[in-house]
C-alpha positions in Angstrom: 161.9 -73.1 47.7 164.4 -73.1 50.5 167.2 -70.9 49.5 169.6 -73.6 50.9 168.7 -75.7 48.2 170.6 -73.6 45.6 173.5 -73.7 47.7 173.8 -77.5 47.9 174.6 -77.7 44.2 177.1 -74.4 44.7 181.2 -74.9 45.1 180.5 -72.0 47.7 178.5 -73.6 50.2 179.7 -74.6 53.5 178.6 -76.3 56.4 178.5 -75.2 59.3 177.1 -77.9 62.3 175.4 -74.7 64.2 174.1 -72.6 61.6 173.3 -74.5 58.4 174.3 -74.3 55.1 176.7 -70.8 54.6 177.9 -69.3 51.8 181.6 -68.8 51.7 181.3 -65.9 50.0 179.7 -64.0 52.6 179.9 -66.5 55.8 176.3 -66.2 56.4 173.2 -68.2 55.2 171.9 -66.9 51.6 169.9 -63.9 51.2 169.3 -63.4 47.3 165.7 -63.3 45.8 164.9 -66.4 43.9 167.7 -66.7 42.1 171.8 -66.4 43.3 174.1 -63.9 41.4 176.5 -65.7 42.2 176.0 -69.4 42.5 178.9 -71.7 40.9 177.6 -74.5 39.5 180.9 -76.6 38.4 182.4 -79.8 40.3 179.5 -80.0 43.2 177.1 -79.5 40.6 178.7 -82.4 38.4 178.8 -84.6 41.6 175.2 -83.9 42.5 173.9 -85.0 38.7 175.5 -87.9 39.2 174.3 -88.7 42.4 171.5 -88.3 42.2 170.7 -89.7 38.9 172.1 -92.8 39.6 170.3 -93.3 42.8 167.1 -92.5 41.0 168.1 -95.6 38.1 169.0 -97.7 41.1 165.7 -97.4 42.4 164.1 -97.8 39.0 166.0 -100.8 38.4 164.6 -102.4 41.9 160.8 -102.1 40.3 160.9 -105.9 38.8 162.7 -107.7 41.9 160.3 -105.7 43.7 156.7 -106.9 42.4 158.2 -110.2 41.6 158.9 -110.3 45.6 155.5 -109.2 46.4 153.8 -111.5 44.1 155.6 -114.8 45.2 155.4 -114.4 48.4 151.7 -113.0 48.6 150.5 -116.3 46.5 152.7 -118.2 49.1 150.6 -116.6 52.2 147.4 -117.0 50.2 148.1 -120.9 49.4 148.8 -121.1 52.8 145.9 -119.6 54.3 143.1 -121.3 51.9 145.2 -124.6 52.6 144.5 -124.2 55.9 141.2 -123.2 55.5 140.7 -126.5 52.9 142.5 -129.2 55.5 140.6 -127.7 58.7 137.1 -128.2 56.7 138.3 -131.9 55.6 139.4 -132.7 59.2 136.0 -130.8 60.9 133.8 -133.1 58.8 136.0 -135.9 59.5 134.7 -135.0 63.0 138.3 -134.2 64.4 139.1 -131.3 65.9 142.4 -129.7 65.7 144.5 -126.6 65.8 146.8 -128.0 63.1 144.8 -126.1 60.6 144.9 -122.5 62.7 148.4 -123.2 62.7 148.7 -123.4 59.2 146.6 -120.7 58.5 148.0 -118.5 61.2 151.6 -119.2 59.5 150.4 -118.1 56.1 150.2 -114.0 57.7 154.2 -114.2 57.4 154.6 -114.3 54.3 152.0 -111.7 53.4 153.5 -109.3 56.1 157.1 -110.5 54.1 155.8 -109.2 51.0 155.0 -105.8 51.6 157.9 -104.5 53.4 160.1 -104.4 50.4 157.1 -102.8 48.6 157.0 -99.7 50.9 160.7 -99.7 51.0 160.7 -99.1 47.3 157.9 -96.6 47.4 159.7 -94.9 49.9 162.9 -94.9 47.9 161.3 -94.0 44.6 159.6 -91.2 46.9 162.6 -89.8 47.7 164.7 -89.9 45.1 161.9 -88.6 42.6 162.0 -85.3 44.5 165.6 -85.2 44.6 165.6 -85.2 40.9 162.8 -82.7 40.6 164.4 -80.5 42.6 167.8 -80.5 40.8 165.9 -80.3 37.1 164.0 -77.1 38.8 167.5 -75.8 39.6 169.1 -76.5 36.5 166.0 -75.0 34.7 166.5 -71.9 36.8 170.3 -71.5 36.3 170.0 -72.5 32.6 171.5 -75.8 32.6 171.0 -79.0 30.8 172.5 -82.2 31.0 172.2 -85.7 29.5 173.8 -88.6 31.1 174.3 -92.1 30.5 174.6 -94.4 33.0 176.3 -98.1 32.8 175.3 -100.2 36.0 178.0 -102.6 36.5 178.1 -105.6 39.2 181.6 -107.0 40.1 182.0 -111.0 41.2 181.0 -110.5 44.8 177.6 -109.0 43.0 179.2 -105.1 44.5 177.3 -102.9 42.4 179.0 -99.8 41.3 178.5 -97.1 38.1 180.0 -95.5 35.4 178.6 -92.3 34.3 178.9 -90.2 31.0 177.5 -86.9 31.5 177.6 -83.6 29.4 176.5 -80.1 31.0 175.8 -77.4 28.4 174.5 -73.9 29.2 171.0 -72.5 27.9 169.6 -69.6 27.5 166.9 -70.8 28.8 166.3 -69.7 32.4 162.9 -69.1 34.2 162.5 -66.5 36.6 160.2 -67.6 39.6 157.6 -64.9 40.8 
């Protein structure tokens, strides 16, 4: 693991635009073994929990709208395209020809190209945000922390989405060393 990552969840840290992530402590980038002596975990900590957990719920919470969306709008292309396929048969042995049923058929690839976008957006999201929260259970594994946090979703009358959370930190004894 990047020794930076410990520091984003440290009150120490700063940022510095041409070298990285510093510790104020020393004003240079980190240089401990595995584990920082002396790493504060209090209000960036707190803010990172919640941050993080709440991005990783929001995403969760997406999963339904999500396949719903896909779903819909992949039976739409579908009907579209065997439609198409169904009228262009009835008008060939009607002995017309016509591009009316390419057309249709043709139009029915919108829709299916509609329905997977959000689908890889949410992969890529759940992606994401999965490893964010691995990475801040590994750290609060390794610094002996544990939390538990409750999250309320809440939606204003414009449909603004915004959270309340209820989070408790406690210390463990339980810490890992990595090898």
């Amino acid at each position: 693991m990047d020794l930076t990552q410990h520091c984003k969840f440290c009150d120490h840290k700063i940022i510095d635009f041409k070298k990285g992530t510093l510790c104020s402590l020393i004003n240079k980038k980190p240089d401990f073994q595995h584990k920082c002596g002396v790493i504060k975990l209090e209000a960036e900590f707190k803010n990172k929990i919640d941050k993080i957990n709440i991005e990783y719920e929001a995403v969760l919470k997406t999963k339904a709208n999500t396949y719903g969306h896909v779903t819909l709008y992949a039976i739409i292309g579908v009907v579209l395209i065997l439609g198409g396929f169904i009228f262009g048969k009835y008008v060939f042995d009607s002995g017309v020809i016509s591009a009316l049923p390419i057309v249709i058929m043709g139009s029915g690839l919108a829709p299916l190209i509609k329905a997977f976008g959000p689908l890889n957006l949410y992969n890529t999201s759940l992606k994401i945000a999965k490893q964010k929260k691995e990475l801040l259970d590994t750290i609060c594994k390794m610094y002996g922390f544990e939390y538990d946090i409750n999250i309320t979703h809440l939606k204003d009358s414009l449909e603004n989405r915004h959270y309340e959370t209820d989070i408790r930190i406690r210390k463990t004894s339980n810490s890992y060393q990595q090898t």
